[in-house]
C-alpha positions as CSV (number, residue, x, y, z in Angstrom):
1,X,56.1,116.7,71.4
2,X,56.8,119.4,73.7
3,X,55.7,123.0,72.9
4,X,58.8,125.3,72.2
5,X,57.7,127.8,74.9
6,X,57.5,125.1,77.8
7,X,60.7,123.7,76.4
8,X,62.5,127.0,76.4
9,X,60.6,127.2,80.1
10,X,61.8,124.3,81.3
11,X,65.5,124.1,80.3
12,X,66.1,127.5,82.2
13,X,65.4,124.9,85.0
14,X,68.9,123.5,86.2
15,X,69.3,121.0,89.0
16,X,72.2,120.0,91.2
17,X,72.5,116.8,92.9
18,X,73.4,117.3,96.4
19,X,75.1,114.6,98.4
20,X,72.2,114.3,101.4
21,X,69.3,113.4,99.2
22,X,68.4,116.7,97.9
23,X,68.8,118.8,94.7
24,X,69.3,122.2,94.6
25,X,67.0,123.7,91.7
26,X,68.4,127.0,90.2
27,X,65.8,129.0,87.5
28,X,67.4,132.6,86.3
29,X,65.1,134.3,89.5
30,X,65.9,132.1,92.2
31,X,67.1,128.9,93.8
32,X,66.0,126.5,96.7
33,X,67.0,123.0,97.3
34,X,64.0,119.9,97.4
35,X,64.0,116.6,97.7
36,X,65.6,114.0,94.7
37,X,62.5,112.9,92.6
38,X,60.3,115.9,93.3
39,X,58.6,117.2,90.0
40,X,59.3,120.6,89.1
41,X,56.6,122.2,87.4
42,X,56.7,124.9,84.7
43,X,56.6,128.2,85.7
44,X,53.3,130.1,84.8
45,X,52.8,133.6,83.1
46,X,52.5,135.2,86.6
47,X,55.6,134.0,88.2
48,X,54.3,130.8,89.7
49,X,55.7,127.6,89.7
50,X,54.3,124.1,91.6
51,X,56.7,121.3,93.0
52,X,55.1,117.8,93.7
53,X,56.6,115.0,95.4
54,X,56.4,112.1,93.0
55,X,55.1,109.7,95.3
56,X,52.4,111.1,98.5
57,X,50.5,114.0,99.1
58,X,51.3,118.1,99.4
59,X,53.0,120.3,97.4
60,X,55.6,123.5,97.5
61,X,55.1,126.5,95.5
62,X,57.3,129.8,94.5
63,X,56.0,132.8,92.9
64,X,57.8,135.7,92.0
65,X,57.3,139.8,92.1
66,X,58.8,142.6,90.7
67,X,60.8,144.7,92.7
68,X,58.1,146.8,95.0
69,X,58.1,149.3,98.2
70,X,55.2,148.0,99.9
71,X,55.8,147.1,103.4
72,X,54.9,143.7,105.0
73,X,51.7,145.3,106.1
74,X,50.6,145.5,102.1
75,X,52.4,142.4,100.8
76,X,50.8,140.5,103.1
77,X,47.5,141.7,102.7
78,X,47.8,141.1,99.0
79,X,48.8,137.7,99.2
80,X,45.4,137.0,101.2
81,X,43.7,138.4,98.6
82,X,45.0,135.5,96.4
83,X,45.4,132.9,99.1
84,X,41.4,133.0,100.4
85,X,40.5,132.8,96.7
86,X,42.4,129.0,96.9
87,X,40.1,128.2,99.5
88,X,38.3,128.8,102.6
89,X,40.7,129.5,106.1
90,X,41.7,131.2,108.7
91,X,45.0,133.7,108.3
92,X,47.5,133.8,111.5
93,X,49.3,137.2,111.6
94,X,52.6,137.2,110.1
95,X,56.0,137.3,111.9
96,X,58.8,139.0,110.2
97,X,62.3,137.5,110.5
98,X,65.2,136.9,109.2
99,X,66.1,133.6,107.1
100,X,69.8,131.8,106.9
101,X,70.1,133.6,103.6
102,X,69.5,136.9,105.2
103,X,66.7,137.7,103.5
104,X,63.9,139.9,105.6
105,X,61.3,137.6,105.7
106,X,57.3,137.4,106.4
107,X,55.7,134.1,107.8
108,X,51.8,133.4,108.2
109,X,49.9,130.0,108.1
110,X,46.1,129.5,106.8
111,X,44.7,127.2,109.5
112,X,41.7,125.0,108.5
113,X,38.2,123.9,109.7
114,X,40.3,121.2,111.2
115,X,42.1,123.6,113.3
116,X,45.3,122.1,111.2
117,X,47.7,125.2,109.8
118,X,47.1,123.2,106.2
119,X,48.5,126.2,103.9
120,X,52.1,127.9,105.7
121,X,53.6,130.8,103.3
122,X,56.8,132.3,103.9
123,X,57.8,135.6,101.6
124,X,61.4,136.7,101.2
125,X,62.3,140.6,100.3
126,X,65.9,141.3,99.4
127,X,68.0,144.6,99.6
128,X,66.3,146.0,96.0
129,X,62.8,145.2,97.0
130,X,62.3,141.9,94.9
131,X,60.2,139.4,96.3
132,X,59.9,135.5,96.1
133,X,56.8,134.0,97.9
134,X,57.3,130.0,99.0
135,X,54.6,128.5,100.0
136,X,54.1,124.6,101.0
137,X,50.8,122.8,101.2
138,X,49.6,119.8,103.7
139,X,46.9,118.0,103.2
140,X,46.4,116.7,107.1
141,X,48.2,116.1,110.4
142,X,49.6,113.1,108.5
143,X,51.6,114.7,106.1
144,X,52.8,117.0,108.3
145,X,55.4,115.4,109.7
146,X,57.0,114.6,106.3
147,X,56.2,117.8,104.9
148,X,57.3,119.9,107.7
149,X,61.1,119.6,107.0
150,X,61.3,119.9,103.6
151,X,59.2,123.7,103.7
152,X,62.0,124.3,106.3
153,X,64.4,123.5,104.1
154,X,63.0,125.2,101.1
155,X,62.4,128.4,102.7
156,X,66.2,128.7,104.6
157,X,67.8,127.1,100.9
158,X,66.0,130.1,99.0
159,X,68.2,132.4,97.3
160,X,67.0,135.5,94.9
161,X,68.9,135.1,91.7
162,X,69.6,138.5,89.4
């Protein structure tokens, strides 16, 4: 049986079938479209929340923020902070752009001892300062190809709910 809390997580979860192969998953913070079949994980006490594909490798992730005034400068040295405690890498400097949703928008990769950009983050700021950080992970050259187009999609899909 499933704990009430991760129940109660869970059903704030909804999904939308979309007619190309893709759902668009809607929580009460944000939404972003994946592909059908992906496993949506629960989201954790900090605002993080996992997306697996049910069959190969890599993963997607979202975390959330509270509203802040810190520039790219400080988000993005904060997010390091976390990301180098994942595991060891190298962090490109950021871009700053603008996504489809009009979101501002920071980009930076975590390259590997490969050489291989194995970790790619993209962090979205609306108008009021809120933040949602997507972030997709690729275990190889391999997967890249695969995985490429579906962080692409994630990241210009993403919409701050609220």
């Amino acid at each position: 049986m499933m704990p009430f809390a991760l129940a109660l997580v869970l059903s704030q979860v909804k999904t939308i079938d979309l007619p190309d192969g893709y759902v668009r998953v809607a929580t009460p913070a944000y939404s972003f479209e994946i592909p059908k079949g992906w496993v949506v994980g629960a989201q954790t006490a900090w605002g993080a929340r996992d997306l697996k594909p049910a069959t190969g490798n890599g993963s997607l992730g979202t975390m959330t923020a509270p509203p802040t005034k810190a520039g790219w400068d400080e988000l993005y040295r904060t997010s390091l902070y976390f990301i180098q405690r994942e595991g060891p890498g190298k962090a490109t400097p950021y871009k700053v752009e603008r996504t489809k949703q009009g979101y501002e928008a920071c980009s930076f990769s975590v390259i590997d001892k490969a050489g291989f950009a194995s970790r790619r983050y993209t962090l979205l700021k609306d108008s009021s300062g809120r933040v949602l950080a997507l972030s997709v992970k690729i275990p190889g050259k391999e997967s890249a190809k695969a995985l490429e187009p579906v962080f692409a999609r994630f990241v210009s899909s993403a919409r701050i709910r609220g």
